[in-house]
DRENKE-180392 format. One line per 5 residues: number of its first residue (from 1); their letters; for each residue x, z, y of N, C-alpha, C. Coordinates in nm, 4 decimals. Example, Ala and Ser with C-alpha at 12.3 -4.5 7.8 and 13.67 -1.06 7.14 Angstrom:
% DRENKE-180392
1 = AS = 1.3190,0.7800,-0.5690,1.2300,0.7800,-0.4500,1.3200,0.7800,-0.3300 | 1.2850,0.7080,-0.2250,1.3670,0.7140,-0.1060,1.2900,0.7870,0.0030 .
***
This chain:
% DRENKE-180392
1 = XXXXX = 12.1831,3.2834,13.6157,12.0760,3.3726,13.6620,11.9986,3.4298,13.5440 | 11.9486,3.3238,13.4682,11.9171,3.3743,13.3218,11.9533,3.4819,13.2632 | 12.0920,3.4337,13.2063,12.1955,3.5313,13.1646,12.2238,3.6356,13.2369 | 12.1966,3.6738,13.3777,12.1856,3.8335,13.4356,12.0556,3.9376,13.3865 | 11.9695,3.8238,13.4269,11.7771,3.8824,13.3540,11.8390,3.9518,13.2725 .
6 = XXXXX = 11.8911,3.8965,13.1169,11.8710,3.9126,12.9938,11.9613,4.0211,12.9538 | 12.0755,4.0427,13.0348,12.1669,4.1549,13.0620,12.1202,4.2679,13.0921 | 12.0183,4.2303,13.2064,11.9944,4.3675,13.2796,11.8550,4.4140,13.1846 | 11.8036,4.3240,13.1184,11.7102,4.3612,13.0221,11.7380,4.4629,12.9278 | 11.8241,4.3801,12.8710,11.9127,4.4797,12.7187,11.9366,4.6045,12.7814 .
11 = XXXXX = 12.0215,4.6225,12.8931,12.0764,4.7024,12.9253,11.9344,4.8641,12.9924 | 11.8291,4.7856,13.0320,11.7186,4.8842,13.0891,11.6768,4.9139,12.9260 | 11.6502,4.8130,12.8292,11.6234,4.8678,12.6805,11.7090,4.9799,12.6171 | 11.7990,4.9514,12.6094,11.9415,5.0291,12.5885,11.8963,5.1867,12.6295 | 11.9202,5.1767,12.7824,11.8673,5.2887,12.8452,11.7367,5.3987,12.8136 .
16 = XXXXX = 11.6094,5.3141,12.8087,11.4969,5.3670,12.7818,11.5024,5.4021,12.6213 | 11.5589,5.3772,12.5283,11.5441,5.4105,12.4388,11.6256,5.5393,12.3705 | 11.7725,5.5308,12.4613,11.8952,5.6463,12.4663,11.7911,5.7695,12.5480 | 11.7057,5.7843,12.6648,11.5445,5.8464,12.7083,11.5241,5.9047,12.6085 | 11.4283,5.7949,12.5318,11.3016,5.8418,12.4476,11.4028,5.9532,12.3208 .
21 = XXXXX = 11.5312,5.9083,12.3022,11.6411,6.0126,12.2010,11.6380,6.1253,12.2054 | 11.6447,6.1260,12.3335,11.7490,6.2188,12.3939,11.5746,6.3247,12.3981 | 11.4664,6.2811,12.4400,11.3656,6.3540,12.4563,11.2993,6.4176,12.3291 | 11.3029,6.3232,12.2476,11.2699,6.3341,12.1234,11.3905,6.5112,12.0651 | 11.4942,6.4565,12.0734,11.5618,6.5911,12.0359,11.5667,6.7036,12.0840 .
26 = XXXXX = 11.5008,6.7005,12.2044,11.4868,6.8198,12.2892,11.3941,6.9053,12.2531 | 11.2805,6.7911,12.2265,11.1542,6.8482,12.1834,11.1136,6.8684,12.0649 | 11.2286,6.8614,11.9862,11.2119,6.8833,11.7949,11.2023,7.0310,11.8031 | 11.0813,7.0744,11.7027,11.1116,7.2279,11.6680,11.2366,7.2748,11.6049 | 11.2146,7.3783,11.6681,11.3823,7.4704,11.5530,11.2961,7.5867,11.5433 .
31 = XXXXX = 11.3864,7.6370,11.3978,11.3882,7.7678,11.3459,11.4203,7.8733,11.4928 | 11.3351,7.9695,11.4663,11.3944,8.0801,11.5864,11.4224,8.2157,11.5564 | 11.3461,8.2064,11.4120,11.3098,8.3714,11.2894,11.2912,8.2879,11.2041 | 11.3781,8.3400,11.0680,11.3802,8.3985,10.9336,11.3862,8.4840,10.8875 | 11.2628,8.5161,10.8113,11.2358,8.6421,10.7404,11.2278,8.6083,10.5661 .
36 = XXXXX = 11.2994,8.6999,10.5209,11.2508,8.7087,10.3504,11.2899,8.8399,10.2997 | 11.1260,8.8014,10.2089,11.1543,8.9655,10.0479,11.1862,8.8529,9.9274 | 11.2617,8.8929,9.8375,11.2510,8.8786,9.7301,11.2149,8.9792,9.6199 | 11.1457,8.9996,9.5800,11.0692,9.0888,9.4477,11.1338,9.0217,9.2800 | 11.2436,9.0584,9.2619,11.2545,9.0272,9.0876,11.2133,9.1430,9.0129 .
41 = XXXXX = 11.1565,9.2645,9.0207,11.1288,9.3399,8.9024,11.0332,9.2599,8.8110 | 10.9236,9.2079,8.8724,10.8481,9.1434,8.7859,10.8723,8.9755,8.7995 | 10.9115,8.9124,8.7289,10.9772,8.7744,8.7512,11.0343,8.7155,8.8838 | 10.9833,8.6306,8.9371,11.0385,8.6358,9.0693,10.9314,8.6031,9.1516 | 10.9541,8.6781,9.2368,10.8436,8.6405,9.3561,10.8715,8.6700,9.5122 .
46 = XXXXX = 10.8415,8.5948,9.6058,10.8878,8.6158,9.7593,10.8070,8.6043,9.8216 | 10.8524,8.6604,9.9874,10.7553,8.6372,10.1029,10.8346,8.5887,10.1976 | 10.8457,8.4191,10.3001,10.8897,8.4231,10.4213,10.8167,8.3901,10.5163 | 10.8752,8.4803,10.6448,10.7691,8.4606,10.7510,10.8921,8.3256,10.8167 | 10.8480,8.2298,10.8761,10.8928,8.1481,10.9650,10.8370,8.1237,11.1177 .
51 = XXXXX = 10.9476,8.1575,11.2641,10.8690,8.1388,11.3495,10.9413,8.0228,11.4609 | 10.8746,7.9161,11.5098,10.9263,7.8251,11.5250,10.9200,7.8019,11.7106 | 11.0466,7.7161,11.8017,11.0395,7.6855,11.9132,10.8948,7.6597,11.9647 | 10.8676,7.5828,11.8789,10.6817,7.5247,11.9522,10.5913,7.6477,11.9469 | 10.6223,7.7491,11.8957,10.5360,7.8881,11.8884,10.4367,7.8750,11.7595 .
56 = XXXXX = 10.4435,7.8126,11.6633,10.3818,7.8135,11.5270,10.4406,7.8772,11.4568 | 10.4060,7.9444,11.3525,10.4868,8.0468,11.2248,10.3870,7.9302,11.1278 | 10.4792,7.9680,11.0013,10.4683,7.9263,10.8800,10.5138,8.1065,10.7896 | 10.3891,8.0980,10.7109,10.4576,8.2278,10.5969,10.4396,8.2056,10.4568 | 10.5066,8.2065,10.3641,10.4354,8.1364,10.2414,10.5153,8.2679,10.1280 .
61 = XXXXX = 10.4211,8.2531,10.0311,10.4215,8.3469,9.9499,10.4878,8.2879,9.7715 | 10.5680,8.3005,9.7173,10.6104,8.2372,9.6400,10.5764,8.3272,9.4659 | 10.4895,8.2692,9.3841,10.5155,8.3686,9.2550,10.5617,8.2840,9.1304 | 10.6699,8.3340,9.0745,10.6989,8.2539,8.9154,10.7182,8.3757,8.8748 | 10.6518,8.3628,8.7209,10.7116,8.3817,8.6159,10.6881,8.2991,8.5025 .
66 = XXXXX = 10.7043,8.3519,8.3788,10.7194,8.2554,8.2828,10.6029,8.2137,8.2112 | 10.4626,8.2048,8.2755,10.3538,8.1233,8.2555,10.2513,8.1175,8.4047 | 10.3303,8.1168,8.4889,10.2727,8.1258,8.6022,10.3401,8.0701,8.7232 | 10.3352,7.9996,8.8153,10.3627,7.9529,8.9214,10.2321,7.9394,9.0411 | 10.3008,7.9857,9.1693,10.2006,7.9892,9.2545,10.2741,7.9536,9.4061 .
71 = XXXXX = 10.2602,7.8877,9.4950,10.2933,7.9157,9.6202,10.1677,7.8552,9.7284 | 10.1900,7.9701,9.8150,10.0653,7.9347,9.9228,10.1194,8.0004,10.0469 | 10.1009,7.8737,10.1479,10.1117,7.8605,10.3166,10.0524,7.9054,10.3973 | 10.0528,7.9630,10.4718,9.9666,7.9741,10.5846,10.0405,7.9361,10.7214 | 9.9482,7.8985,10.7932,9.9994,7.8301,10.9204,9.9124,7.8116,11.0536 .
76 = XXXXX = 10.0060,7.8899,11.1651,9.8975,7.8950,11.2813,10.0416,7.9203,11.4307 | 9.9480,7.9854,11.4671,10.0503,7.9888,11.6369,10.0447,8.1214,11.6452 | 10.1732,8.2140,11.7164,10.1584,8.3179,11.8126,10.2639,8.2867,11.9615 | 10.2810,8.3968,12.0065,10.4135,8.4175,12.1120,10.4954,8.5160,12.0624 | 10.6063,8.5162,12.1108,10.6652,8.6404,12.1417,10.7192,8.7093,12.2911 .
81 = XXXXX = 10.7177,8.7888,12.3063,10.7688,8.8663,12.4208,10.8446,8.9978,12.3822 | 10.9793,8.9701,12.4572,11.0688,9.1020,12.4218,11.1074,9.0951,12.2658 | 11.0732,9.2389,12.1943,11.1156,9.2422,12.0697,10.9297,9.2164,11.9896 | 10.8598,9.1637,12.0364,10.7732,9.1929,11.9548,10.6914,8.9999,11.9633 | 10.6303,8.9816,11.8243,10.5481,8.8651,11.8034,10.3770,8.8910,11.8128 .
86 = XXXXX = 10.3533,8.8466,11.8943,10.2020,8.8327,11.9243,10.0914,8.7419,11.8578 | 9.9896,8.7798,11.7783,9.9612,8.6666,11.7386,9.8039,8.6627,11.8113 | 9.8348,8.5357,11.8946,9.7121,8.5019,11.9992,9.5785,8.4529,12.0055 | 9.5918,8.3330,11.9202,9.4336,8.2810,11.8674,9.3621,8.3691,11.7557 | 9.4603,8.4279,11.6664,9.3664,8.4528,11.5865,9.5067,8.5935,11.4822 .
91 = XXXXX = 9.4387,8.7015,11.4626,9.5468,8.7853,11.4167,9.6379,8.6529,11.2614 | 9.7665,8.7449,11.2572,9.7907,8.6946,11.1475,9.7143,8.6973,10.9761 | 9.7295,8.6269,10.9452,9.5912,8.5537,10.8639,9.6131,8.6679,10.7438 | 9.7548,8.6595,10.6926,9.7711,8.7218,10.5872,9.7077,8.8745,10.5151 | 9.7181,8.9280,10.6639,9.7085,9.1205,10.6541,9.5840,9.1304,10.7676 .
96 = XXXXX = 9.5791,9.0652,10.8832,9.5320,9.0191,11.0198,9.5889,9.1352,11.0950 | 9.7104,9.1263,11.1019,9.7588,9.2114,11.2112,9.7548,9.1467,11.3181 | 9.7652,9.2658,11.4567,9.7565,9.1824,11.5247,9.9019,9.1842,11.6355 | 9.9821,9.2026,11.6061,10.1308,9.1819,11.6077,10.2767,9.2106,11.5178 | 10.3439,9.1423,11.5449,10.4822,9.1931,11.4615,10.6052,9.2754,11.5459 .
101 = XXXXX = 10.6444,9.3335,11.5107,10.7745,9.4420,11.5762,10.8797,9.3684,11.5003 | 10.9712,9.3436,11.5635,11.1501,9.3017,11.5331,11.2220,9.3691,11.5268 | 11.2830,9.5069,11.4546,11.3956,9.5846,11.4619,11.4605,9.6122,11.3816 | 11.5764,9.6589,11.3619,11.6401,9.7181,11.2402,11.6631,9.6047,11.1693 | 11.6754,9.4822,11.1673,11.6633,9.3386,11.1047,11.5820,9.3292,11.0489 .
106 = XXXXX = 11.4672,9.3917,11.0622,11.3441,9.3729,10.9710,11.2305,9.3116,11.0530 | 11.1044,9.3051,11.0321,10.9732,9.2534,11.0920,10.8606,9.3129,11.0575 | 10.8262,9.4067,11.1538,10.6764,9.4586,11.0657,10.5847,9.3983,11.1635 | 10.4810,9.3877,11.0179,10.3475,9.3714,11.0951,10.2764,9.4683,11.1151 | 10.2187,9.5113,11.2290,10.1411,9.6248,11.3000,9.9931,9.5799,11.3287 .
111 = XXXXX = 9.9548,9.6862,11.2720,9.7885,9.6969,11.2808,9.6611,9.5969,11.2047 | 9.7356,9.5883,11.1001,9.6774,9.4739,10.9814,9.5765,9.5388,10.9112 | 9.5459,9.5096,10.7737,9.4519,9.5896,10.6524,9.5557,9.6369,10.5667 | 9.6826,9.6300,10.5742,9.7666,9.6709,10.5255,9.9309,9.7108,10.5558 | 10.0169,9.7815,10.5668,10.1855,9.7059,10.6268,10.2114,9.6235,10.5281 .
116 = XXXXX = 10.3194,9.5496,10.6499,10.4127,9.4790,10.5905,10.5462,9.4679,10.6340 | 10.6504,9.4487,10.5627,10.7651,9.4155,10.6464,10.9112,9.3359,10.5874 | 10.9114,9.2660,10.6539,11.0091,9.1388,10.6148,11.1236,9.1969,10.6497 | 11.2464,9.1375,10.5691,11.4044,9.1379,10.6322,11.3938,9.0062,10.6777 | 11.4780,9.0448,10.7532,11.5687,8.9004,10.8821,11.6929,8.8454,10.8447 .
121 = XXXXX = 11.6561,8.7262,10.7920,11.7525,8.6340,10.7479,11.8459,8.5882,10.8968 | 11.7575,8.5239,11.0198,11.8299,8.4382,11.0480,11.7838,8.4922,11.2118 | 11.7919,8.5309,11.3386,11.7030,8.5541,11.4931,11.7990,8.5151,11.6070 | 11.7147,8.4227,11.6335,11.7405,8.3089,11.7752,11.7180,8.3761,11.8499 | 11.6108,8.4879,11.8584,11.5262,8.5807,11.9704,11.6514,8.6609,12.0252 .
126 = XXXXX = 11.6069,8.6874,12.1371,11.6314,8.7922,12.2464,11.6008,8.9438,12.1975 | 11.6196,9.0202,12.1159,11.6285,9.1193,12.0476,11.6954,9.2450,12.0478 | 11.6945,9.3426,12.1048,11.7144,9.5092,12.1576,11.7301,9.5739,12.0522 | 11.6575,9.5991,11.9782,11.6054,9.7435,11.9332,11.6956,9.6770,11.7667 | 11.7638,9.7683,11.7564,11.8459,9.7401,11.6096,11.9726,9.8218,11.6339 .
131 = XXXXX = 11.9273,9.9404,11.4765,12.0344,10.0355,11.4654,12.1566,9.9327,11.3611 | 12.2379,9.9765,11.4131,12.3679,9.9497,11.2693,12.3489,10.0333,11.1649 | 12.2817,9.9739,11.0396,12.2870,10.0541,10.9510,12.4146,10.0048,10.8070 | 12.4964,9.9890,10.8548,12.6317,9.9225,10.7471,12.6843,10.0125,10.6828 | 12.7173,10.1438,10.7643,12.7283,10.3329,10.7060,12.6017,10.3768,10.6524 .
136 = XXXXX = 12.4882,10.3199,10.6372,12.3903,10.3974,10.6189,12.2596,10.2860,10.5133 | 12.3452,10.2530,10.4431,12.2394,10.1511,10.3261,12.1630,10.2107,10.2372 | 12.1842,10.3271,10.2761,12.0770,10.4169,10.1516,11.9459,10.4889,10.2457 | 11.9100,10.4048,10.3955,11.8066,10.4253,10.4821,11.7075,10.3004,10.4982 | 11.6072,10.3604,10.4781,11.4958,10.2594,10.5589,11.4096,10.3069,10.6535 .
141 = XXXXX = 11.3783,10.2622,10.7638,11.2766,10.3246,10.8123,11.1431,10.2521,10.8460 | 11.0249,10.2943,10.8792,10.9272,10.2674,10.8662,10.8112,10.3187,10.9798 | 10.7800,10.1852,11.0853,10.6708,10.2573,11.2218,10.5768,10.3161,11.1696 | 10.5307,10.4299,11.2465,10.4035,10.5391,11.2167,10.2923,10.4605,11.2705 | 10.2066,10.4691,11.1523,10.0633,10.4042,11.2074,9.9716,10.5064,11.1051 .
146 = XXXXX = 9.8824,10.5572,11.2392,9.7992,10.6549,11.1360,9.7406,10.6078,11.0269 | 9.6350,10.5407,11.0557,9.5764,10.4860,10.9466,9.6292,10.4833,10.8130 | 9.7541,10.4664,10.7814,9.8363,10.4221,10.7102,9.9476,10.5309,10.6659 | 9.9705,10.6331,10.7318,10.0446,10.7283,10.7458,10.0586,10.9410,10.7431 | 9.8737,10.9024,10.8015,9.8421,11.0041,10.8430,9.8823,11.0786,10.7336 .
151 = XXXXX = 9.8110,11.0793,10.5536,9.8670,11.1752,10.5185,9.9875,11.1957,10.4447 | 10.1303,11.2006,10.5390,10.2368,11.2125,10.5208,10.2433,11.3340,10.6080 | 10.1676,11.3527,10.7175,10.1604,11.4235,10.7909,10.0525,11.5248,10.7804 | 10.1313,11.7013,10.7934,10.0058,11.8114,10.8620,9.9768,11.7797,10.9788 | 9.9135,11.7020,11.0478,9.8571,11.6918,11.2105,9.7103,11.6984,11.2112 .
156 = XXXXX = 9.6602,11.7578,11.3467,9.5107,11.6624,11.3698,9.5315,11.5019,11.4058 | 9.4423,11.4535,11.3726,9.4268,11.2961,11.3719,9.4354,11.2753,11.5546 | 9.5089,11.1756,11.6175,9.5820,11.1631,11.7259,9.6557,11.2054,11.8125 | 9.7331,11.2948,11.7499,9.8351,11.3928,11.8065,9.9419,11.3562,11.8129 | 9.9948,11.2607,11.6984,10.1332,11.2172,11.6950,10.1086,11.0541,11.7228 .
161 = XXXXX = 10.2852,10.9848,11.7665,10.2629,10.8647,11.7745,10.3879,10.8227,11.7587 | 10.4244,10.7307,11.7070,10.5203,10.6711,11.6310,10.6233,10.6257,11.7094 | 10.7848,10.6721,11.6962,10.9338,10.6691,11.7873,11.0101,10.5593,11.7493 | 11.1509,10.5802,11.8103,11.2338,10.4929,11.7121,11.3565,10.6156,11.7628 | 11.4250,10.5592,11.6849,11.6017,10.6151,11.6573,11.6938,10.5727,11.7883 .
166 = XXXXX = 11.8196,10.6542,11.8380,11.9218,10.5366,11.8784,12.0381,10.5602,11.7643 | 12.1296,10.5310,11.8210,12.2254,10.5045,11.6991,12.3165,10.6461,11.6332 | 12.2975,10.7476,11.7999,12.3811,10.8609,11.7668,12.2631,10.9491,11.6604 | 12.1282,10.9749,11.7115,12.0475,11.0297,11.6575,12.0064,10.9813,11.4876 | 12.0948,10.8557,11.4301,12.0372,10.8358,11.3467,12.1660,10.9045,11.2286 .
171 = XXXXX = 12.2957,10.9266,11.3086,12.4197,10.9857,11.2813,12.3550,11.1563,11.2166 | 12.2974,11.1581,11.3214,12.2621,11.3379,11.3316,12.1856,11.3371,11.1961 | 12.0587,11.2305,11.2067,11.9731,11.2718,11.0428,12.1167,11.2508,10.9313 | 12.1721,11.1645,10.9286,12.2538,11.1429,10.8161,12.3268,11.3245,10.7634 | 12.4260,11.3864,10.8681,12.4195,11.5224,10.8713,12.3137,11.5919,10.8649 .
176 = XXXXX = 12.2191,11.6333,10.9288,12.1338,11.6964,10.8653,12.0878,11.7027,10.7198 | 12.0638,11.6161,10.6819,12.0162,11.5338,10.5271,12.1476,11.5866,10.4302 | 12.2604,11.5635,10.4824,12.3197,11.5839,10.3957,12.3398,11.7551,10.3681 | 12.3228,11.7862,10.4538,12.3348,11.9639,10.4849,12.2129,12.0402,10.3744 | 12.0939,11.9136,10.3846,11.9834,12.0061,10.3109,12.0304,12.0009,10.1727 .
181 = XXXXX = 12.1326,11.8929,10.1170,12.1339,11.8466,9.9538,12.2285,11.9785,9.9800 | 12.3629,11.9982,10.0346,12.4348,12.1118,9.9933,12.4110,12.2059,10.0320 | 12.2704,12.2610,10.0824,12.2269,12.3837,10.0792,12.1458,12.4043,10.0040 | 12.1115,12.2544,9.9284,11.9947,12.2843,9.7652,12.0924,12.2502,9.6293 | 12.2105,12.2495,9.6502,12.2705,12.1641,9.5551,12.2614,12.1705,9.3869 .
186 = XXXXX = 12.1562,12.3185,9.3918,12.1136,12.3383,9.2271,12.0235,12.2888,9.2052 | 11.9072,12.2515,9.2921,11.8312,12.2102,9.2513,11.8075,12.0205,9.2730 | 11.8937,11.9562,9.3510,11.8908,11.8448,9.3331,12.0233,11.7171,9.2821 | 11.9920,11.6134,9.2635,12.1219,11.5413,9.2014,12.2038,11.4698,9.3388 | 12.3484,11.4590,9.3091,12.4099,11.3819,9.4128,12.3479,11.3448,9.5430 .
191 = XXXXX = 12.4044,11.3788,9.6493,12.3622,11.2754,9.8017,12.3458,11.1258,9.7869 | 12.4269,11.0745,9.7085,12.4528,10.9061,9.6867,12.3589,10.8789,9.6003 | 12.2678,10.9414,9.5046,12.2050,10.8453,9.3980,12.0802,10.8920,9.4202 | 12.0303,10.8813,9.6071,11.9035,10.8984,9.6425,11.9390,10.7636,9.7500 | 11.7737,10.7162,9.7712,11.7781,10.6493,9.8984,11.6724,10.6898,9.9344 .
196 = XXXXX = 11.6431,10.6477,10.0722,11.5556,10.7323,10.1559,11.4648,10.7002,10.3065 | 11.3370,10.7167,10.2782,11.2459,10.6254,10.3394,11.2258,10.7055,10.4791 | 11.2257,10.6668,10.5873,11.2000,10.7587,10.7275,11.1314,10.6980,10.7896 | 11.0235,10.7738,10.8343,10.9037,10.7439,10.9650,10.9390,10.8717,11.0629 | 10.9351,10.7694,11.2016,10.9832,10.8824,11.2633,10.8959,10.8549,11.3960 .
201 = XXXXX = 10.8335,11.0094,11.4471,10.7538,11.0358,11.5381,10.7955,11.1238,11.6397 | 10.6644,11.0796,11.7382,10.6920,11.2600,11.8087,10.5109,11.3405,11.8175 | 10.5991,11.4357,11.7822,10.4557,11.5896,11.7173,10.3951,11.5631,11.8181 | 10.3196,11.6502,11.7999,10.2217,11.7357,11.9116,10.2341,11.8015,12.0493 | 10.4390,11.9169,11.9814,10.4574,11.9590,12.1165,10.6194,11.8527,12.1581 .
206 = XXXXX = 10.5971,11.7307,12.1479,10.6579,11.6150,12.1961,10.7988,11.6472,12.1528 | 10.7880,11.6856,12.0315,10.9065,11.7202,11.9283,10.9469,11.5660,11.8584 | 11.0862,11.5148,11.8872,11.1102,11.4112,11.7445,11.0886,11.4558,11.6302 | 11.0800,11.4079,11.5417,11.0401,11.4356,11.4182,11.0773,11.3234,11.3413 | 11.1104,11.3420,11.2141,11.1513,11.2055,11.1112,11.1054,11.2736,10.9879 .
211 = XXXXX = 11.0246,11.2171,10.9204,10.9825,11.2098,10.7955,11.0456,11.1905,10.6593 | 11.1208,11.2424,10.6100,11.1729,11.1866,10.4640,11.1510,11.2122,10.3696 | 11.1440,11.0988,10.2840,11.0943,11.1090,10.1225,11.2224,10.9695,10.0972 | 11.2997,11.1210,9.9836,11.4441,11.0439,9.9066,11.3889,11.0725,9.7639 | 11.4394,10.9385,9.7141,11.3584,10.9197,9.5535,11.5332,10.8399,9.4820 .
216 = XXXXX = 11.5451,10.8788,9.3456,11.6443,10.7897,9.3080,11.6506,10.6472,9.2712 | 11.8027,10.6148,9.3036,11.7780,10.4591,9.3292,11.7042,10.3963,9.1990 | 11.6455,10.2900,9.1626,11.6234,10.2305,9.0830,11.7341,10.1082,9.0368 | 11.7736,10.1089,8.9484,11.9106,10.0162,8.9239,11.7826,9.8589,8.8901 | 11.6293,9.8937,8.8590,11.5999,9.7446,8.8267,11.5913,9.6915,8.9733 .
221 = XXXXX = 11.5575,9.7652,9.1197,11.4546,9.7067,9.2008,11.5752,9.7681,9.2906 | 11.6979,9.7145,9.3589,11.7651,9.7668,9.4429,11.7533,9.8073,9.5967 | 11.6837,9.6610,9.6193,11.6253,9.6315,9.7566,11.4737,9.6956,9.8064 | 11.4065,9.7225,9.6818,11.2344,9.7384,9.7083,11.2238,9.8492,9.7989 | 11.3018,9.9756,9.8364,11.3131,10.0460,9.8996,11.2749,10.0362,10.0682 .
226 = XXXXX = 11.2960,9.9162,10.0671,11.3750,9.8573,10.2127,11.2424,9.8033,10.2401 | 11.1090,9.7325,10.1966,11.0394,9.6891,10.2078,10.9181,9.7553,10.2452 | 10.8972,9.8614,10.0943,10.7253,9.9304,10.1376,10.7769,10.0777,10.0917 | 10.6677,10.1508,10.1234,10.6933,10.2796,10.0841,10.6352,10.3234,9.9617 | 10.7521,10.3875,9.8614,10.7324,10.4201,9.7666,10.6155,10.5239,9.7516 .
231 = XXXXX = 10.5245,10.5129,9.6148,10.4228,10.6033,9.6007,10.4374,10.6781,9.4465 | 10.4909,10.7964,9.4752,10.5255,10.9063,9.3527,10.4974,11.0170,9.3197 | 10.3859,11.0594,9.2331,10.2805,11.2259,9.2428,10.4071,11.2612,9.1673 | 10.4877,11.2114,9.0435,10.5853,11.3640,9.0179,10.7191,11.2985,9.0017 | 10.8126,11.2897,8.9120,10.9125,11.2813,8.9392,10.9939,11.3869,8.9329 .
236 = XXXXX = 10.9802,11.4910,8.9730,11.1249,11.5935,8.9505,11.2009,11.6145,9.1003 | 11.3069,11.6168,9.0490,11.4281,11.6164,9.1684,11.4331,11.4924,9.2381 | 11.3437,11.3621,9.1305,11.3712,11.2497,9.2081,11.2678,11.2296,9.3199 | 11.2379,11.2522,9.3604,11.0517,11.3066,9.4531,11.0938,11.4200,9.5253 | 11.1703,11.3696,9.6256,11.1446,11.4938,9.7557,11.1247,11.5018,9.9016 .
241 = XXXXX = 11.0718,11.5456,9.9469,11.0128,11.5142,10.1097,11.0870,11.6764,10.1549 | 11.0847,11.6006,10.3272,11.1426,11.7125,10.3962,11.1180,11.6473,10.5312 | 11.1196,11.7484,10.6327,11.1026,11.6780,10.7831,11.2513,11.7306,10.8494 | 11.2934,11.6250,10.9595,11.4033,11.6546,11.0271,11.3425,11.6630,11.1578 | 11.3634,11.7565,11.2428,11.3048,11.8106,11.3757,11.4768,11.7850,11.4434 .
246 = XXXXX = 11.4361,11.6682,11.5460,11.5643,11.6154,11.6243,11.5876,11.6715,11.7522 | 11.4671,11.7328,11.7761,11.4815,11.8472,11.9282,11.5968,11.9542,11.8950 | 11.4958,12.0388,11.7364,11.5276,12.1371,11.7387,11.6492,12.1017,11.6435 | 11.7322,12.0288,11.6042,11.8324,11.9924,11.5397,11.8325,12.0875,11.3749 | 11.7236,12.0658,11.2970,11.6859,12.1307,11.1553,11.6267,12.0594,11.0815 .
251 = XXXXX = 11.6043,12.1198,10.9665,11.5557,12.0256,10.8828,11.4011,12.1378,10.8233 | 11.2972,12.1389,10.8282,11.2122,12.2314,10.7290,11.1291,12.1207,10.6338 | 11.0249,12.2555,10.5274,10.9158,12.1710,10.4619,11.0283,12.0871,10.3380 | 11.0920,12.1358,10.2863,11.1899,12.0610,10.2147,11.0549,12.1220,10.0456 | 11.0321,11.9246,9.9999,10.9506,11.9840,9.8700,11.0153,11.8971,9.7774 .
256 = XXXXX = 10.9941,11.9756,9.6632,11.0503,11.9021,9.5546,10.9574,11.8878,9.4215 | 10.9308,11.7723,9.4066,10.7985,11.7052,9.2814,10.7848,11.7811,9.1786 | 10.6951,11.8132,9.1421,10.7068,11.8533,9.0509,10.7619,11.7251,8.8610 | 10.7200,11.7568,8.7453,10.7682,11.6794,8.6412,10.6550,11.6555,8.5972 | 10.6306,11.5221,8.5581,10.4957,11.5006,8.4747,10.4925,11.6000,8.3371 .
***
């Protein structure tokens, strides 16, 4: 009789503890988003955003160079819903935006003291909105936020508001774009040894519209393109803006920098 107790003991231990395992692993956080920049022009330095099952992000900022080391965390909670990250108690700390957008494998933060925007290492998420850009590595694009944008644009202040691409329309800028280099071809260098930053809206009279400013590549900073938007008063041929009108299938406003 003993010897049954002590059986059925082990055996309820056994049990409750294969439980507490099995619960325990269920309820471990996982990775759900990875995001990273790496910056080597000036030694090395990074940004990753991390966003986790339990709904906490981690983002930490990494700087070395060769008399300097720095890294600093930040850490709090949002949600997500759909393609976008919410941040609920309290904006994100860094910029204080007060959400992130998921597209294009990237992550921006929207409506901060500043942009920002991460590439996507790694997304567990439920995620829509993402062009194939594998034909098209010499594109970045970038959401319209006035504040931040306006003067890229001739508009009155709330007229326009910020689009996205689908995949055929992003075909069409590639032609277009290329149509403007061989209809300028004296005055600018190669199609290939530009890359090229696009914000893309709709006007006033509910016209698409895409914004471009193509600058030449930089052989030190390959990737930096992809991140923020370049800022260049001259430059030359390498400094040129132009708008692509996707209604009206054209390109106008084509300028070219002047030379320091």
């Amino acid at each position: 009789m003993k010897v049954k107790i002590i059986l059925s003991l082990v055996v309820l231990g056994l049990f409750t503890q294969c439980k507490e395992d099995k619960t325990k692993k269920t309820t471990q956080k996982t990775e759900k988003l990875s995001a990273l920049n790496n910056y080597n022009f000036i030694g090395k330095a990074s940004i990753r955003f991390q966003f986790f099952s339990d709904s906490s992000y981690v983002f930490t900022i990494i700087e070395k160079d060769e008399n300097h080391d720095k890294i600093e965390k930040f850490n709090d909670f949002c949600y997500s819903k759909n393609d976008t990250i919410y941040f609920s108690r309290t904006r994100f700390r860094y910029n204080r935006s007060e959400k992130a957008v998921i597209k294009n494998n990237f992550i921006e933060f929207i409506g901060g003291d500043f942009p920002l925007k991460i590439e996507i290492q790694k997304n567990l998420l439920q995620t829509k909105n993402k062009l194939n850009l594998e034909k098209y590595n010499n594109y970045a694009f970038f959401s319209f936020e006035e504040e931040f944008h306006k003067s890229y644009f001739n508009y009155k202040p709330n007229t326009i508001k910020p689009s996205d691409l689908n995949q055929k329309e992003l075909a069409e800028i590639d032609q277009i774009l290329k149509k403007c280099f061989f209809d300028n071809a004296s005055k600018l260098r190669k199609f290939d040894k530009y890359v090229n930053q696009c914000i893309v809206i709709i006007n006033e009279n509910q016209e698409k519209e895409v914004l471009i400013n193509s600058y030449c590549k930089d052989p030190r900073d390959e990737k930096g393109f992809k991140y923020s938007l370049i800022q260049m008063n001259d430059g030359g041929n390498c400094n040129i803006s132009l708008k692509i009108n996707l209604t009206k299938h054209n390109y106008s406003d084509l300028n070219i920098s002047g030379s320091a």
